[in-house]
C-alpha positions as CSV (number, residue, x, y, z in Angstrom):
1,X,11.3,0.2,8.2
2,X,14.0,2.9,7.7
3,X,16.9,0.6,7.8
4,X,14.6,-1.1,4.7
5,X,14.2,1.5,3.0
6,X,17.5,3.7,3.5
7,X,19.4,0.2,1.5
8,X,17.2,1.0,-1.8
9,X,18.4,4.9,-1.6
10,X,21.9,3.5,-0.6
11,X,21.8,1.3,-3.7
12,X,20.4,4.4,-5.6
13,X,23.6,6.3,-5.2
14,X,25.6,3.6,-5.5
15,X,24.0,3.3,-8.7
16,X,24.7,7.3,-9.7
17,X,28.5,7.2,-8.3
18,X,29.2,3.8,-10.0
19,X,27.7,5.4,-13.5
20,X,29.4,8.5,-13.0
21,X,26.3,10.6,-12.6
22,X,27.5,13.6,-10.5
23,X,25.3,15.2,-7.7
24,X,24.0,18.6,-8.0
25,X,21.3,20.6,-6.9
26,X,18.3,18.6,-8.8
27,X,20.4,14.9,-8.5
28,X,20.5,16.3,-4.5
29,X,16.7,15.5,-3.9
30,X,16.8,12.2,-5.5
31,X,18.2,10.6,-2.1
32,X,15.2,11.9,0.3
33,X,12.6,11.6,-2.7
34,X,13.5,7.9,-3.1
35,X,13.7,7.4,0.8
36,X,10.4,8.7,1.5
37,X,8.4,6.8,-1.3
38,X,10.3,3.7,0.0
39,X,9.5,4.0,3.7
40,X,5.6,4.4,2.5
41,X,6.4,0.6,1.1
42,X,8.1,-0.6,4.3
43,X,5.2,0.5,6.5
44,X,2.7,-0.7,4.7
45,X,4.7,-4.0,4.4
46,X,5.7,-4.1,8.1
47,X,2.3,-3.3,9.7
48,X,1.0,-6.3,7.5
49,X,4.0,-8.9,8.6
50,X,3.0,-7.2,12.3
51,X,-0.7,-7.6,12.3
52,X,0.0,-11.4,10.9
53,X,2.1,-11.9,13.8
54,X,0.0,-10.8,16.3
55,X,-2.6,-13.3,15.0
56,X,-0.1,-16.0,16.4
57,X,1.8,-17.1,13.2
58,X,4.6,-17.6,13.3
59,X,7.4,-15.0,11.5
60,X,8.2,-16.8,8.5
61,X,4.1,-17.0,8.5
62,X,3.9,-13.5,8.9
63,X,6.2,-12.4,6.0
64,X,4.5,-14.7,4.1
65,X,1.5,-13.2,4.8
66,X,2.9,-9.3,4.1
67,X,4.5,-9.9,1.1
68,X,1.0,-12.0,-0.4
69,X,-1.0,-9.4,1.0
70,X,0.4,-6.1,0.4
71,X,2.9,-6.9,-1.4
72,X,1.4,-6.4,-4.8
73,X,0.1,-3.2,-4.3
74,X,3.3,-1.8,-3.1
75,X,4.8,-3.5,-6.6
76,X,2.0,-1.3,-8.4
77,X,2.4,2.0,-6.9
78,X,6.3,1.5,-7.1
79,X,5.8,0.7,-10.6
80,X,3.8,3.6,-11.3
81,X,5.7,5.5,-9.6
82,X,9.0,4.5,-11.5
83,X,6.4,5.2,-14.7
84,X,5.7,8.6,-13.8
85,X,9.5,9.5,-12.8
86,X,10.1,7.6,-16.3
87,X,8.3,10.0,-18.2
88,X,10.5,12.9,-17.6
89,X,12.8,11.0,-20.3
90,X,11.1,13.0,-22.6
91,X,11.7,16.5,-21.2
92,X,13.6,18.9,-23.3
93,X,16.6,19.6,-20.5
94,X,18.8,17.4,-19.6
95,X,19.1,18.0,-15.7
96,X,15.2,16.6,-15.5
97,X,15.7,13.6,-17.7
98,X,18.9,12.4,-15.9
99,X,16.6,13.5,-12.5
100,X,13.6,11.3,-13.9
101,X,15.8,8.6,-14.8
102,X,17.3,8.1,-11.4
103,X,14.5,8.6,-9.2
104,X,12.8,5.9,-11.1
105,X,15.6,3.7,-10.9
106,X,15.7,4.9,-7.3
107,X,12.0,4.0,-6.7
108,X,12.5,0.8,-8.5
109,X,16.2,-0.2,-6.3
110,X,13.8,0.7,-3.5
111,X,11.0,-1.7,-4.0
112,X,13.3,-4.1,-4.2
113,X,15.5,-3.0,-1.3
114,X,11.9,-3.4,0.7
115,X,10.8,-6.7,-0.5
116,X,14.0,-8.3,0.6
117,X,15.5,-6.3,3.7
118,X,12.6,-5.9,5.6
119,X,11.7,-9.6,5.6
120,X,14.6,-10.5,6.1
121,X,15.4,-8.0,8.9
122,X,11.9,-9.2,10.4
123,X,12.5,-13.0,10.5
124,X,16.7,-11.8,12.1
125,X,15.2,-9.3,14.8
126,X,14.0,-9.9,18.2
127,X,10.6,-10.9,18.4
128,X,9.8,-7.6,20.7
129,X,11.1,-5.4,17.9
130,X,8.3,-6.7,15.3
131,X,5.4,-6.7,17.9
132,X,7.0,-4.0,20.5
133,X,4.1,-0.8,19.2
134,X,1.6,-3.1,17.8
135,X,-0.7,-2.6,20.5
136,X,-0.1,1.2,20.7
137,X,-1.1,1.5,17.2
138,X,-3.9,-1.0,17.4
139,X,-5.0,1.4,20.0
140,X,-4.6,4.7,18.0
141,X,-6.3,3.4,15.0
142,X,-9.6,2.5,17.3
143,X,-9.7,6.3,18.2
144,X,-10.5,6.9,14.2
145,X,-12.5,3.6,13.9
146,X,-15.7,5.9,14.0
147,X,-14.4,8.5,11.3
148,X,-13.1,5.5,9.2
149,X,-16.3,3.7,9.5
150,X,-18.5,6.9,8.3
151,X,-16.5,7.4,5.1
152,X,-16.8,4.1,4.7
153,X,-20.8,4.1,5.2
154,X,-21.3,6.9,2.9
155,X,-18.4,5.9,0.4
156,X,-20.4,6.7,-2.8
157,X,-20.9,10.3,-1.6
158,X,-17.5,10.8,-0.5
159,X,-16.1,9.6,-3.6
160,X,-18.4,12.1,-5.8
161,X,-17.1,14.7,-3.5
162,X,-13.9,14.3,-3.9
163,X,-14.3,14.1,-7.6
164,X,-16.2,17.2,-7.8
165,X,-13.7,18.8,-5.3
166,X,-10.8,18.2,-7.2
167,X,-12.5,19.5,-10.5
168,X,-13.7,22.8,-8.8
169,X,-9.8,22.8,-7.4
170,X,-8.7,21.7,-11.3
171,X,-11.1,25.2,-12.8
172,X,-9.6,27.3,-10.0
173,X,-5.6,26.8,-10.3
174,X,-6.4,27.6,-14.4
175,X,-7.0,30.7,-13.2
């Protein structure tokens, strides 16, 4: 998952160095920023290619599997992620557009680095290194199988709550 993910920041500062964009303290951040939205990619990708596997597919099933599954809804949080970084084009200084700029390249280099290193690295790896901590977090997630299962019984009142939550949260920090 790291080794996935650590290619698309590599590529990201490739990218800077080889367009002459020079690291300072803001540019500095870009590295881990991009790294940590890309490993939330590869996890989601790899428990996905895992969980396929352990239904007895085989590998190339199991990418298969990841990449249909979760694989467009890592492409729409990357991509508005990469939006949102995007939009600090229009700010006034320049340090936070050329920072915008390249962490959504970054975020965009790193989808990319995730959709074809981990697969790759998954069908290439031994088949204990894909299923090796399957079972141990198979085994942690039934421990919050109950608190998962009540939010998801009373969904509809959790979801007001959180609305109305963040609003009372919204009114307070105007203050």
């Amino acid at each position: 998952v790291i080794l996935a993910s650590l290619t698309g920041v590599i590529w990201t500062l490739g990218a800077m160095g080889w367009m002459g964009v020079p690291i300072n303290m803001i540019t500095s951040v870009i590295a881990p920023l991009v790294l940590v939205i890309g490993v939330s990619d590869a996890i989601h990708l790899h428990m996905e290619m895992r969980r396929a596997k352990a239904s007895g597919g085989s590998r190339l099933l199991a990418v298969q599997a990841g990449i249909r599954t979760v694989g467009p809804a890592c492409a729409l949080t990357s991509f508005t992620t990469f939006i949102g970084f995007g939009s600090l084009y229009l700010a006034s200084l320049d340090v936070i557009r050329i920072f915008g700029i390249w962490s959504a390249i970054g975020c965009g280099l790193n989808f990319l680095a995730v959709i074809l290193v981990l697969p790759l690295l998954t069908t290439l790896l031994p088949e204990k290194a894909l299923l090796g901590e399957f079972r141990l977090v198979g085994s942690a997630a039934s421990r919050f199988s109950h608190g998962l299962q009540t939010i998801t019984r009373w969904r509809g009142i959790v979801a007001i709550g959180s609305v109305v939550i963040t609003i009372l949260l919204f009114v307070l920090s105007l203050s």
